[in-house]
N, C-alpha and C positions, 0 to 999 in steps of 0.2 A: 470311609477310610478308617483303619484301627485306629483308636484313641492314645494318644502320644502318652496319656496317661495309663494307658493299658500296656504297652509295648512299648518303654521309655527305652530308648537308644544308649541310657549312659547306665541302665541297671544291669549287672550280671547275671542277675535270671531272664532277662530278654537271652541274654547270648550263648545262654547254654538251652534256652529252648531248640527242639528238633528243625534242622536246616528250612524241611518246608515249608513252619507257621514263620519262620524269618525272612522268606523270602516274597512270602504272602505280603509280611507288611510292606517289604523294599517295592512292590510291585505297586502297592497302594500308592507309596508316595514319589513313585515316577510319574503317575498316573492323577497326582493331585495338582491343581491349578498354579501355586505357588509353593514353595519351599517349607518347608514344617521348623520351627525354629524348638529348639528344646532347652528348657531351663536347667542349670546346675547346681548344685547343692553349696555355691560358695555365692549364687545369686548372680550370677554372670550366665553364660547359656551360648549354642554354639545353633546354626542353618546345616542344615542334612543336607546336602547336594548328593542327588542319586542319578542324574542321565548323565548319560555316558556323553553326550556333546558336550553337556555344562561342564564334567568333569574333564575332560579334553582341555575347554576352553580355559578354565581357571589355573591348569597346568604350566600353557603354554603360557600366562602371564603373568608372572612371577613380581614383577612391578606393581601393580595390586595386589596381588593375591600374593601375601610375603609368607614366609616361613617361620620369619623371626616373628615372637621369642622362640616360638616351638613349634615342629612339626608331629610332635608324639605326645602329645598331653593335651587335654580336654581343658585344663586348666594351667594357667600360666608359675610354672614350676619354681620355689624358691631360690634365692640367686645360692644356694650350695649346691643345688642338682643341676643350675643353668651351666655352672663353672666347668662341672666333668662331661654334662652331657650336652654342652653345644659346639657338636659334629656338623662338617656338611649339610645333611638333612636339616638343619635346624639354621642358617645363615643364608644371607641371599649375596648376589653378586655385588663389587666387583670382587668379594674377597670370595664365593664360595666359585668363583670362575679359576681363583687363585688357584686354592689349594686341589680344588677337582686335577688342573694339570699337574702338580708337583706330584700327586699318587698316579695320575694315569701315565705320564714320564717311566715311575718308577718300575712299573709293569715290565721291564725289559722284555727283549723275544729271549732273552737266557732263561729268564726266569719263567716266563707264562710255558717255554718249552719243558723246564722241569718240572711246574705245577700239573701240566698235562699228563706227564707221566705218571707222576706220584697217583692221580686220580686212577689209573687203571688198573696200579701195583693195587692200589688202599682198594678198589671194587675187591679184587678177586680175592684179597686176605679176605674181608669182610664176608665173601659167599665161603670162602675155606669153612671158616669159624664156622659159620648156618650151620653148612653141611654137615658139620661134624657134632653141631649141638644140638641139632633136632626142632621142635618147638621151643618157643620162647619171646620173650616179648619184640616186636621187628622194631619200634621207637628206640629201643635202651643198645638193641646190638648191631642194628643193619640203619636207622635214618639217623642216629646222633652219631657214629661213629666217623661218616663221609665228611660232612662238612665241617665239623671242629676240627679233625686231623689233618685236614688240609688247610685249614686255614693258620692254625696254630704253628704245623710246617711252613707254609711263607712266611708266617713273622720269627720263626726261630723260637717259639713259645716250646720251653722241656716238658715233657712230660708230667712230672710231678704238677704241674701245675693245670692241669687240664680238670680235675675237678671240680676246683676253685673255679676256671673259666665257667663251667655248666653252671654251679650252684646260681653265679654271677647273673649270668645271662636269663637263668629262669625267674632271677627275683624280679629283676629291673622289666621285665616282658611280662610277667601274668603275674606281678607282686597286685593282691585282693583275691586270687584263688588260694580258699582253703588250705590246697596241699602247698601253695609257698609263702605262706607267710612267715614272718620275721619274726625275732623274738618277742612277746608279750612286753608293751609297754615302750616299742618301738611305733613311730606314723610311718607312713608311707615315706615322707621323705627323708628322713633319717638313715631308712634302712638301701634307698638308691640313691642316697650320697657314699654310705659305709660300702657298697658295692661298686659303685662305679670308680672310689677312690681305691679300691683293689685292684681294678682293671688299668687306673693309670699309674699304679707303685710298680706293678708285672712290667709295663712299658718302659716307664723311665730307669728302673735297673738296668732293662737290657736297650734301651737307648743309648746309654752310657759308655756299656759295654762293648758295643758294634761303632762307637764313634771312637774307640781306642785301638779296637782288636774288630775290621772288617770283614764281615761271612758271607755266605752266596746265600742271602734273604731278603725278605722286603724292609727289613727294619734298617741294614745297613743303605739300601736303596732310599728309603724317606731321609733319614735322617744327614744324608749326604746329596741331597738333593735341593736345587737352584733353582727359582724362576722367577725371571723378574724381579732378581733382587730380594724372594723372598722365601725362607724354608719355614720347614716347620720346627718350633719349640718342644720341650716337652709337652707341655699342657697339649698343644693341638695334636700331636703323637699318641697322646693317650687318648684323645677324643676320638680319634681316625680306627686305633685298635677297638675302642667300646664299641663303635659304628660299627666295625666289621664282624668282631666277633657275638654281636647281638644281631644283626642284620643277616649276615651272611650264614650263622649257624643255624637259627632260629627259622627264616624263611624255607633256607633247600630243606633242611629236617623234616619241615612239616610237611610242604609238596611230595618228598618221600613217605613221609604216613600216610600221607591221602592216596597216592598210586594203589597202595595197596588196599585200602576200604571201596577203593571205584572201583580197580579191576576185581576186587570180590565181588563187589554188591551189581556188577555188571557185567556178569560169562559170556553176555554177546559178541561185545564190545574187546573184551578180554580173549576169543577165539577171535577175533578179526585181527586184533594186533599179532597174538602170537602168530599170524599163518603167514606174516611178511614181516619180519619182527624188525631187521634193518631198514626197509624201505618205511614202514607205518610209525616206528618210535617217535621221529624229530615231530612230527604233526601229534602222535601221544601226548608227548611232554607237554608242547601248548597248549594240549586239551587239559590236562592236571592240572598246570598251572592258573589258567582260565576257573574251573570249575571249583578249584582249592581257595584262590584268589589269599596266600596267607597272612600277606600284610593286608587287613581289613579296611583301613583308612587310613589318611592321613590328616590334617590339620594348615589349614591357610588364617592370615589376619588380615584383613581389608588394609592399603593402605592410604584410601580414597573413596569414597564414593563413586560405586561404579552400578551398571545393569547389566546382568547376566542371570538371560534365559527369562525374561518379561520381569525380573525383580531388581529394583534398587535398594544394593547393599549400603551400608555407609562406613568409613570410614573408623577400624578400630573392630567392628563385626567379627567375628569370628566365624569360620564356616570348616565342615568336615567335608574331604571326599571322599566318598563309601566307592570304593574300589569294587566291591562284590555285587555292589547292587551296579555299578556300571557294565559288570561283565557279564551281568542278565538281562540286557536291556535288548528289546524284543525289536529294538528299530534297527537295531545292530549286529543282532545277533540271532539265526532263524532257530526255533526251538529251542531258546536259551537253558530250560531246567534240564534238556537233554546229556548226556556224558558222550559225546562223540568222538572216537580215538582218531576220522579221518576228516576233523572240520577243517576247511578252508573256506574262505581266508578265517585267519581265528585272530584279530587285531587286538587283545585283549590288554588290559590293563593290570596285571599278573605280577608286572616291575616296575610296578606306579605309571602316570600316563604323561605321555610326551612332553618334554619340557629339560629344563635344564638339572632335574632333581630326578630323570630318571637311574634306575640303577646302576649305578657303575660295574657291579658285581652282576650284572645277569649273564653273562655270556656262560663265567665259570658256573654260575648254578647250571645253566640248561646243562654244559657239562656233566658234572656231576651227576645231575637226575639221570640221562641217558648213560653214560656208561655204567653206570650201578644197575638201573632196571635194565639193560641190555644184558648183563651178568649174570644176575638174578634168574631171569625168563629163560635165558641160554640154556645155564644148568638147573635152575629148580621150574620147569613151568609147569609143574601144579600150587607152587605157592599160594598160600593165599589167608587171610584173616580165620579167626576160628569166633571170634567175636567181635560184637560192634566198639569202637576204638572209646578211650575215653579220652574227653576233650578237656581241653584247658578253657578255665571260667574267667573271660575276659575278651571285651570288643575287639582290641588292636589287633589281635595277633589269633587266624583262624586254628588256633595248637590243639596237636593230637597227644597227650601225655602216655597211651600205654596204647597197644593192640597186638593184641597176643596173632603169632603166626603157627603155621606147621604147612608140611610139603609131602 
């Protein structure tokens, strides 16, 4: 098996080495007797959970396997960044049972029917623009434009502020890559508290706003929203927007980059979808999703000693689940390093795995992905990459920062 010391899981040059030596190692340590535990640099250390049973298992049990403090940090994040950034993903029931319904309430069928549209308007401006631009980079013009603009439209976020949103979301997701780091003489947590307390001033401005003067959005929809006696404040207002707008921009964007380097680096597979392009997409997408896997893990804290998968955890442990190595796992999946656009069943773990912390936002992503590459393929089907994509340097998040297209 690779040497934990050769292929450490929490180094950044593990995770910008090439997909295959990464999968090589994931493959070793599904294949290894017991769990690999890996130390960290604050002297604490986390269990690599990689079959896709165990990670099932530990999903579905939230009552050991807690969330709290953190679902997105390796290490347990000082109480300035605990304050903005503990969202749903990061709390356990009864209160993440809470507010899960106050935002799922607020979904209206008014509003999920206007989201649906808006999403078909925003495809075909976005293939307009291609068309009309020619080559250019498909991350900057055709995958970051889908999902910010529409999420930004349900919460009533202007314009002018959408920048701010990106810069935000790229610190706090791949802040330790070169291209985002913070000013000089800034840590890491300084610079995702100074962010994320952007993401919650944008909110409670227009929390304020929409609780004075009501609009047809989601912000007016939370923020006047009841259950059981309990709504949401500011603070959980802004932690619901950071969740969504780092979550929900950051994962469709990147599944959108990868569409495009699979169906380049794979014309078979890319002639099979295009030749039934309606009937083969919805099975596409899963396969993207699947094979992208763009949230790369998540983070569980024992809240007991427990055994899972022939090991006794104890109490306090910390363990990751590698999402990507569970959606390669060869007992589950036949020919797993394969790109298949017609796999069935394809059960994948793509929007984290079964349990009470799965995505709330997956529907609109599948969304999203489909009607854009349905757009896309419609009017440009020789699209395709003209280079290999560059990646973002950092475990969590599978990010594609640039690949250039032409048609």
């Amino acid at each position: 098996m690779p040497s934990i010391a050769e292929s450490s899981l929490v180094s950044l040059d593990f995770w910008a080495r090439p997909q295959g030596e990464r999968d090589e190692v994931f493959a070793s340590l599904r294949a290894a007797e017991g769990p690999v535990f890996c130390p960290l640099p604050d002297g604490q250390g986390f269990y690599a959970i990689t079959r896709y049973e165990e990670v099932a298992e530990a999903s579905r049990n939230p009552q050991v396997f807690s969330s709290q403090p953190t679902a997105v940090s390796l290490v347990d994040p000082p109480p300035q960044v605990v304050r903005y950034s503990g969202s749903m993903i990061s709390i356990d029931d009864p209160r993440h049972a809470r507010l899960r319904r106050i935002v799922s309430r607020s979904f209206t069928p008014r509003l999920v029917q206007r989201v649906t549209g808006d999403v078909a308007v925003l495809a075909r401006r976005i293939v307009d623009e291609l068309t009309e631009r020619g080559q250019c980079d498909f991350v900057e013009h055709v995958a970051m434009p889908m999902p910010l603009q529409i999420i930004c439209s349900m919460m009533g976020i202007p314009e002018s502020a959408y920048d701010d949103v990106i810069d935000a979301t790229n610190l706090i997701i791949a802040l330790g890559d070169p291209d985002y780091e913070g000013p000089e003489g800034k840590d890491r947590a300084a610079i995702l508290a100074e962010k994320f307390s952007l993401l919650h001033a944008l909110m409670a401005d227009l929390g304020r706003l929409r609780r004075e003067k009501p609009a047809d959005d989601l912000v007016t929809a939370l923020t006047h929203a009841n259950v059981d006696g309990e709504a949401l404040d500011d603070l959980d207002l802004g932690r619901f927007f950071a969740l969504l707008v780092v979550a929900g921009n950051e994962t469709t964007r990147n599944a959108l980059s990868h569409s495009l380097t699979l169906l380049t680096d794979n014309p078979g597979q890319r002639d099979i979808l295009l030749a039934d392009l309606d009937v083969r997409l919805p099975a596409a997408v899963e396969e993207i999703v699947r094979y992208a896997t763009p949230v790369t893990w998540m983070r569980r804290t024992l809240t007991r000693d427990h055994e899972l998968g022939g090991h006794v955890y104890r109490a306090g442990d910390r363990v990751i689940l590698y999402y990507n190595s569970a959606n390669r796992d060869d007992g589950v999946f036949k020919d797993p390093y394969a790109f298949d656009v017609l796999r069935s069943p394809n059960p994948h773990f793509g929007f984290g795995a079964p349990g009470p912390h799965f995505c709330l936002g997956a529907h609109l992503a599948r969304r999203e992905i489909t009607v854009l590459l349905r757009e896309l393929y419609t009017r440009l089907p020789t699209l395709h990459a003209t280079a290999p994509p560059v990646r973002q340097r950092t475990s969590f998040i599978n990010g594609i920062k640039s690949v250039p297209c032409a048609f």
